[in-house]
C-alpha positions as CSV (number, residue, x, y, z in Angstrom):
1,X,82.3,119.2,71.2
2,X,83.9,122.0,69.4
3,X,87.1,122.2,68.7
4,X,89.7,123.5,66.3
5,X,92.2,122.2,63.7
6,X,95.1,121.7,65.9
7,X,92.0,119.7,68.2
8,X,91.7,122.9,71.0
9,X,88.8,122.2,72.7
10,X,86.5,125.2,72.4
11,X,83.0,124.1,73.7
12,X,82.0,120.8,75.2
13,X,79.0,119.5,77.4
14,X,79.4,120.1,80.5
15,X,78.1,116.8,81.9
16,X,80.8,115.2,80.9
17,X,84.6,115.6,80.9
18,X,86.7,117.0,78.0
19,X,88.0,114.1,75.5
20,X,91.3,115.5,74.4
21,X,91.9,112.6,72.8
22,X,88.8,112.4,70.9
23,X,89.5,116.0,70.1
24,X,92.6,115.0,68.6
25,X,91.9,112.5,66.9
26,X,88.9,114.0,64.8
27,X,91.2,116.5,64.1
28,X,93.7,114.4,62.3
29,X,90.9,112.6,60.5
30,X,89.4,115.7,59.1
31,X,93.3,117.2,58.4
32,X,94.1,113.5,56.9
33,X,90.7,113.4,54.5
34,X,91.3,117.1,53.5
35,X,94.9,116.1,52.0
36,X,93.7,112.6,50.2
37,X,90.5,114.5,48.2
38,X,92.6,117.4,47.7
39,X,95.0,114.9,46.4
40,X,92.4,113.1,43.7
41,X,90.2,116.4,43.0
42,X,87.6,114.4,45.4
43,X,85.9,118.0,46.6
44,X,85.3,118.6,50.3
45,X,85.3,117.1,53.3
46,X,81.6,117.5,54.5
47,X,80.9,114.8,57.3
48,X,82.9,111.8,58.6
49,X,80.1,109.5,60.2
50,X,81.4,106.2,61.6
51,X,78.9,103.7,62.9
52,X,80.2,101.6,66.8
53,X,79.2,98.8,67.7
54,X,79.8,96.8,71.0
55,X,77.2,94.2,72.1
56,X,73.4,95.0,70.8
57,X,74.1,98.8,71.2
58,X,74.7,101.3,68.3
59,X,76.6,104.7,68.5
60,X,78.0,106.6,66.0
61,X,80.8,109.2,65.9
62,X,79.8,111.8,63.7
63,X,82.6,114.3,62.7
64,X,81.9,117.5,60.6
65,X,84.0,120.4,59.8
66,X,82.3,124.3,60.1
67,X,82.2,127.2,57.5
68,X,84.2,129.1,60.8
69,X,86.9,126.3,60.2
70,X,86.3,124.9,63.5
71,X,85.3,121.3,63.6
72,X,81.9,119.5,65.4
73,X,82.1,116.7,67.1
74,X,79.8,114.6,68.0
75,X,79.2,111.1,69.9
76,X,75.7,109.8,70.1
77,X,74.2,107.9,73.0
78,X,73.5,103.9,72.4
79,X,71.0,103.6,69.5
80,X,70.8,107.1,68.5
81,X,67.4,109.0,66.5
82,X,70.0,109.5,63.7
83,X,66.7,111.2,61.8
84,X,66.7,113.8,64.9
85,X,70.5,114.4,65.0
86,X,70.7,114.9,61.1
87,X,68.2,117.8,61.6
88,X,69.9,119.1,64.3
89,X,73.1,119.1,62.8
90,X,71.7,120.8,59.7
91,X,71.3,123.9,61.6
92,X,74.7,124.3,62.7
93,X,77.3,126.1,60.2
């Protein structure tokens, strides 16, 4: 999913439905990172990757903020090819 900084959904798959609240909340954790390494000089905010769990399944909630100032996110299927989705997400800017 795409979104913005105030969490507007701009692009989503269409499989499934729009996550307004996910949208929302990756918003607030990119805008709440931002202000604490702005705070201590800690540099930029390049990736927020969070690991889920919930039985024997893996997922991971991978959150990255754009050169465009949009924000990417992105939530993986159960026990994701995290080599594949790194390379993917390299190519997007």
């Amino acid at each position: 999913m795409v979104i913005t900084e105030d969490a507007t959904v701009l692009a989503h798959n269409p499989v499934t439905a729009v996550d307004t609240d996910a949208a929302a909340i990756a918003a607030g954790m990119v805008a709440g990172l931002r202000y604490i390494t702005s705070q201590y000089g800690l540099g930029q905010v390049t990736r927020i990757d969070t690991e889920l769990q919930q039985g024997g399944s893996r997922r991971r909630l991978i959150v990255r903020p754009l050169a465009s100032g949009h924000i990417l996110l992105v939530i993986t299927s159960q026990n994701p090819n995290l080599g594949l989705i790194d390379l993917l997400l390299q190519q997007v800017r």
